[in-house]
C-alpha positions, 0 to 999 in steps of 0.5 A: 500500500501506498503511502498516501492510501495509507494515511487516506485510511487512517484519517478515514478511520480516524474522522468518519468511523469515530476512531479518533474518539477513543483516543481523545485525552479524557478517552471518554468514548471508549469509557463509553464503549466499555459500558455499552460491552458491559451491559450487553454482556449483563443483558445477553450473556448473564452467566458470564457478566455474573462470573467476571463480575465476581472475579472483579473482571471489569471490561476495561482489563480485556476489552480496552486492548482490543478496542485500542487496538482493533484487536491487533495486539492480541490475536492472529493476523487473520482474525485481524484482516477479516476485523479490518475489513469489516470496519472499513465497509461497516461501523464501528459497531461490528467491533462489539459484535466480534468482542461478543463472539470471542468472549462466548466461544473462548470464554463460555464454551471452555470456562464452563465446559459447555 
């Protein structure tokens, strides 16, 4: 990629997803990000919001990375690739949906051997 196509990509991402709110001094957006995690996890998966929050787990210990980072610290390039891509044709609200599908299959199915 082309040096220029990569900076129209992130000031893309950054001003028309709403990227750049995350980053903000205050990062009150991706406070909001986790609340809105929190609470999906307490509406949709009540067992799991139950266990973290008996542990003391909070969203901020292993959601904040990922959503810093658009999952490309701590998973497979692939899995990276296919979350890109989703970000750039869709919103940003694809990164709660891939956030809600790890923590069911990874965390769900083998905490809890189901």
């Amino acid at each position: 990629m082309a040096e220029d196509q990569a900076f129209f990509l992130l000031r893309h991402l950054m001003f028309r997803r709403g990227l750049r709110k995350l980053y903000l001094p205050d990062m009150a957006a991706l406070q909001l990000h986790l609340y809105q995690l929190s609470r999906l996890l307490h509406d949709r998966l009540p067992s799991i919001y139950n266990h973290f929050d008996k542990h003391e787990v909070s969203p901020t210990l292993y959601a904040a990375p990922w959503l810093l980072t658009l999952f490309s610290s701590q998973f497979p390039l692939g899995f990276v690739t296919r979350v890109f891509g989703k970000i750039y044709s869709s919103h940003i609200i694809i990164l709660y949906i891939y956030i809600y599908i790890y923590i069911y299959i990874y965390i769900y199915i083998y905490m809890f051997n189901l």
